[in-house]
N, C-alpha and C positions, 0 to 999 in steps of 0.2 A: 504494500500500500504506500502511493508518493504522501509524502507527509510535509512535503515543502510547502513555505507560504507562500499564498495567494495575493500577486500585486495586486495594490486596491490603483483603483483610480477614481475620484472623485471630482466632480463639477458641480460648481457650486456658481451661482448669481448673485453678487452685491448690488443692491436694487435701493430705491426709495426717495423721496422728497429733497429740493434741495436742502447743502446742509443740514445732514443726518448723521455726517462721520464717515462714508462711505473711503474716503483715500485715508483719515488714517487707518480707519478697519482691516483696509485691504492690505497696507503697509504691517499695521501687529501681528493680521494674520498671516502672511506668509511669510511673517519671522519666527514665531509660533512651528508652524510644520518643516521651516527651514532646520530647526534647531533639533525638532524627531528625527532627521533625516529623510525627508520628505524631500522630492522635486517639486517646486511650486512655479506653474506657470501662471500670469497675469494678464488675460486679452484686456486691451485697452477700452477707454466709450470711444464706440465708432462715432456718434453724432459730435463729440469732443472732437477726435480726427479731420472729421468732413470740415466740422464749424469753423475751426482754426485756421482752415484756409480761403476765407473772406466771405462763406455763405450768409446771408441772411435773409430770415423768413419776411420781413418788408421789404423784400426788394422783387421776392419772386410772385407771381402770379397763380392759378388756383391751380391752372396744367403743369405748371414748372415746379410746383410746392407739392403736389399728389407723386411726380416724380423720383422729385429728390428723397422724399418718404421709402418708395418702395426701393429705389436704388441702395438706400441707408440701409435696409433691412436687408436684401440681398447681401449685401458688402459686411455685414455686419457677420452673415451666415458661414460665410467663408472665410472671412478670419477667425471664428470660434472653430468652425472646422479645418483648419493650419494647425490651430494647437492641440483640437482634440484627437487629432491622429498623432501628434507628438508623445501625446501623454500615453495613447497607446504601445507606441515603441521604449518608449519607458521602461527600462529593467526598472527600476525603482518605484514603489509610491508615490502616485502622481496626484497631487493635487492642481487643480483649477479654476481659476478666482474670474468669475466676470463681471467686469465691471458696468453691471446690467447686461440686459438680457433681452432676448425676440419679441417678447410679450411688451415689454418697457415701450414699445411704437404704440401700441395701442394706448397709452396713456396720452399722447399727446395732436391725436389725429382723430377726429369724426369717426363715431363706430361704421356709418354705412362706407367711407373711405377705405377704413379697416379692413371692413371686409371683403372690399373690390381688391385690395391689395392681396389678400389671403388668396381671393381665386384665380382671380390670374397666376400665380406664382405658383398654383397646384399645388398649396400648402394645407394643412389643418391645423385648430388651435390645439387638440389633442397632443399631438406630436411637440409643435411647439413650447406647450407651458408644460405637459405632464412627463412625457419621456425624454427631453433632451436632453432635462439638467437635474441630477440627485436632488439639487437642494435649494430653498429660497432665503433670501436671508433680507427682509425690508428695513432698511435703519430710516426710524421716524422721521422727518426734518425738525431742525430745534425752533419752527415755525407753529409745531403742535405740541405745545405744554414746556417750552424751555425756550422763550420768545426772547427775552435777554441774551442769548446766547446765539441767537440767529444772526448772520452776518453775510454778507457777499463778497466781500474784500479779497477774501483767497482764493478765488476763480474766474478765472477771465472770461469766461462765456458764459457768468449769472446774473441774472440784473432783476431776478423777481421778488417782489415787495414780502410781507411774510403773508397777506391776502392770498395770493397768487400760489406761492409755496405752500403754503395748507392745500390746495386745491391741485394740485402738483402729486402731493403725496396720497392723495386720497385713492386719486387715479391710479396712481403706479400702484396702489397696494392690492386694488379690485382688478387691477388685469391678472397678477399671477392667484386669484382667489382660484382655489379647484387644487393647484400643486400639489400632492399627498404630504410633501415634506415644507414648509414655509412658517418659518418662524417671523415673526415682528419683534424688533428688538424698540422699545418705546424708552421717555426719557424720564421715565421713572425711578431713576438712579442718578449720579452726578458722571460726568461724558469718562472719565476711565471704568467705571463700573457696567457703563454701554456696554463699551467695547471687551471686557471680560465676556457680560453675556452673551456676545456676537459669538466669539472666539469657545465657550462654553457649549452654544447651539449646534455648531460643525462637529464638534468633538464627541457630545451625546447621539449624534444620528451614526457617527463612524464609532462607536463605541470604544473609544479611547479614557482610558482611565488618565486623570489628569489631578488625581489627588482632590487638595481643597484650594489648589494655586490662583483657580477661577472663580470661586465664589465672592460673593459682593462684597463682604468681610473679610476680604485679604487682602494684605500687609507684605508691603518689601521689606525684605528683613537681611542684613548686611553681616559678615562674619571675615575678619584678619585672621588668613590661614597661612602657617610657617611652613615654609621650603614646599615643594609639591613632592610626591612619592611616584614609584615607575607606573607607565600606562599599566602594568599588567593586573595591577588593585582593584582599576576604577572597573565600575561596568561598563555596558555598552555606552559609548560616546560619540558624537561630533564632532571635531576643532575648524574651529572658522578663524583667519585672518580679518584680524577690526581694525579700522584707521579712524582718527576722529578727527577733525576739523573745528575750531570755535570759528565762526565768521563774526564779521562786524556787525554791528546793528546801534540804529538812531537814537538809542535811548539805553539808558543801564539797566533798566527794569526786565527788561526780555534777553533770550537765547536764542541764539541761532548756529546749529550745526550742520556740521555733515559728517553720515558715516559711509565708511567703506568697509563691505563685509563679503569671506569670499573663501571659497576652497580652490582648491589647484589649478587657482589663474584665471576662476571665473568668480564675478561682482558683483552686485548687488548694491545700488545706491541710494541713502535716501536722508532729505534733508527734512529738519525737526527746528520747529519753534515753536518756545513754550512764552506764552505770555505773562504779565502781571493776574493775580489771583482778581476775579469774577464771581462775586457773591460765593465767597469762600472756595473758590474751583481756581484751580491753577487751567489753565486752554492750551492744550498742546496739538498741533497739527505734523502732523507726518505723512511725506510725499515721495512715494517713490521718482526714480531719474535716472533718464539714460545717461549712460556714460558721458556724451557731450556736453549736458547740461549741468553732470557734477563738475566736467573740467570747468566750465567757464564760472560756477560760482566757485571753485576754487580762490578764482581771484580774489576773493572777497575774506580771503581769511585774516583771523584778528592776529597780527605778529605779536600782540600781550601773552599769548600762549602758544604753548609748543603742542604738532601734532599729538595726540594717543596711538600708541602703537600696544596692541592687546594679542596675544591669544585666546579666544572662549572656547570655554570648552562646555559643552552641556548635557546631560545626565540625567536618568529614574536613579532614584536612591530609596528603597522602599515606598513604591507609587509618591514621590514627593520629588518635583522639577526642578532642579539646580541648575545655574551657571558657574562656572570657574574663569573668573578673569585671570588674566595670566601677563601684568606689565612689561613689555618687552621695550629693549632699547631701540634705538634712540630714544633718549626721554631724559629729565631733569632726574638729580640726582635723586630726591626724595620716593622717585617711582620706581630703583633698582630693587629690586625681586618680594617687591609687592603685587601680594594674591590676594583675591576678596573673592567670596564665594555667595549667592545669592537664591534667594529664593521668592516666592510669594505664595502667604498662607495663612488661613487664618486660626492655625490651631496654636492652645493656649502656651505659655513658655514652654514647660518642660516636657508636652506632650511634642513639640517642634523638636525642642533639645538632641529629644531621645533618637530622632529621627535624622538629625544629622550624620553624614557621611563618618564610619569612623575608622575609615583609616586616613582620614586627615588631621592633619595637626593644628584644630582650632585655636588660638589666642586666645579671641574676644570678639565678641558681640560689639557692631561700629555701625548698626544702623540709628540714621540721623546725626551722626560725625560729621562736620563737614569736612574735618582733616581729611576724608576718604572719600568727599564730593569730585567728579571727576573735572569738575569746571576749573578747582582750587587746584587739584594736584597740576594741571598743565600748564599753572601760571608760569610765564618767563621769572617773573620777579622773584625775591626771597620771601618769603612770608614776613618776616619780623619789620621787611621795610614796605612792603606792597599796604597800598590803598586800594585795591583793588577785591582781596580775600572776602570770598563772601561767606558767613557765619550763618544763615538764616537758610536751611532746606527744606523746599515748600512744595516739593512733587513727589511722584512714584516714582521717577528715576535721575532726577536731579538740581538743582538747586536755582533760581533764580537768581541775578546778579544782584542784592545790595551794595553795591559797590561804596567804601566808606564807612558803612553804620558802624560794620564791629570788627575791631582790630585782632591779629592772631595772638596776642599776648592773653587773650582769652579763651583761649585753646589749651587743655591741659596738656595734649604731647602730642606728637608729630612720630610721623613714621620716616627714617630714615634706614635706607640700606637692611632693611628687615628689620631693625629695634626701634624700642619705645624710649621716648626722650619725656 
């Protein structure tokens, strides 16, 4: 009897209203099943593609607008089928993120349109909504029930009021209604907790044990671990090459990065900013990016800080998901053969404790240090002289700049070349 595993391959549609989370969802999520060992492919929005290159629906006429419709949906068909034949050649676990979906046209076009498009094309909605794609996944717009948080700014082809985006997402949700598998992730929670339950929903249809890492009540939790021991210890793992970038940005209050993540000379890009706190919420956006457009904001990076150069390595440790940062040189002296190991979870101390990895050589418990913020570790300057040191960590994964408020002399010790000062 062959008793080999069966490559899964999964397709999955990021769908819903604008401003719902949808890029960084799709950003968490396919770092998420990057780190299982997962291949995750990312089809683009086709109508994003099409738009970007000067289309607009006021300029075209009711023949030239019914066109461009079914052309988009066509276009749209054949690039999801580019990748879904990839993913079947796939040795590996394939996952498939689309960034919306064939049904998604019907939200924004006349049903009888709809349906003239359907039959010409010798299509069904059957086929379309229920058999094409595993799973549905609607992220609410923050235009329905989290309207302070509604914004257009980070989208070049959004410009609808939050009137409009309610009525947006209503649409989008009633075309994929019927899918067997269709989750709605609403904002019923504060926007990382969203995105947990996104990242939660995929994992319970694929039946992945995933610990308590994803529930609404969990906690990054940070640990200073001495020397690393041989690979042959750990369990099954990944190691990705990390590069981090601080860029500039117009005010001290926000972050902006860029990371580069990658195994055997292939990348993965993706830039992150995190805002000032928003009725208690830190607002983080994460964008994936092709290699061209990491090079050119490259330019943009802050010379205040020196690259991060990492190895992560990431791990089950008794159903409980860890990473292993792993500080590699080039780097300022304070980040020679500093390790920090990671998790997220919401069980109580010593129920976590006992769960730690042990054949690691734990220290100390350093979550919310900022000595071990990676913003602080990559300062150019010295600590004892920089104004720059920020003291104050205000997110799930890293500290906002008060640049100024608190000096490091209020910092009980610093890590150095592996010791405590």
């Amino acid at each position: 009897m062959d008793k080999r595993k069966t490559k899964k391959l999964y397709k999955i549609v990021l769908t819903g209203g604008p401003c719902g989370g949808k890029t960084t969802g799709q950003s968490r999520l396919c770092t998420f099943f990057e780190n299982l060992g997962w291949k995750v492919y990312r089809v683009p929005e086709t109508a994003n593609v099409l738009l970007s290159g000067g289309v607009k629906f006021s300029e075209l006429n009711d023949d030239e607008a019914h066109r461009f419709q079914e052309d988009l949906l066509r276009c749209m068909l054949q690039i999801e089928n580019t990748y879904f034949q990839l993913g079947e050649s796939c040795p590996r676990d394939c996952l498939i993120i689309c960034d919306r979906g064939a049904m998604d046209a019907a939200a924004y076009i006349p049903s009888n349109k709809w349906e003239r498009i359907i039959r010409d094309n010798n299509l069904n909605v059957v086929d379309l909504r229920d058999n094409r794609y595993d799973q549905i996944i609607h992220m609410v717009s923050a235009a329905c029930g989290a309207e302070d948080f509604y914004t257009t700014e980070d989208h070049s082809s959004r410009g609808e009021d939050v009137s409009l985006a309610k009525s947006l997402d209503v649409k989008a949700s009633a075309s994929w209604i019927g899918h067997p598998y269709f989750d709605v992730i609403d904002n019923s929670s504060d926007f990382e907790n969203k995105i947990c339950r996104m990242i939660a929903a995929v994992c319970q249809k694929l039946g992945l044990d995933t610990g308590d890492r994803l529930e609404t009540n969990s906690k990054k939790r940070k640990w200073l671990v001495k020397g690393l021991p041989g690979d042959h210890v750990f369990p099954p793992f990944q190691d990705f090459d990390v590069v981090h970038n601080y860029l500039q940005t117009y005010t001290t209050n926000m972050q902006a990065r860029l990371r580069k993540r990658g195994q055997k000379g292939h990348w993965s890009y993706t830039h992150t900013i995190r805002r000032p706190r928003v009725r208690g919420q830190v607002i983080e956006v994460k964008t994936q990016l092709s290699h061209r457009d990491y090079l050119n904001l490259l330019t943009q990076k802050d010379e205040t800080h020196f690259p991060i150069y990492k190895k992560r390595r990431c791990f089950i440790y008794y159903n409980q998901y860890f990473q292993l940062d792993i500080y590699c040189k080039p780097c300022h002296p304070r980040c020679n053969g500093l390790v920090l190991l990671e998790t997220y979870s919401a069980l109580e101390d010593q129920k976590l404790l006992d769960r730690l990895p042990k054949f690691l050589n734990i220290e100390a418990e350093v979550t919310g240090n900022a000595v071990y913020s990676m913003f602080n570790l990559s300062l150019v300057e010295d600590w004892d002289k920089s104004k720059l040191f920020c003291h104050y960590l205000k997110g799930p994964d890293e500290d906002l700049n008060t640049a100024g408020e608190h000096r490091v002399n209020q910092v009980s010790y610093i890590h150095t070349n592996g010791k405590r000062k």
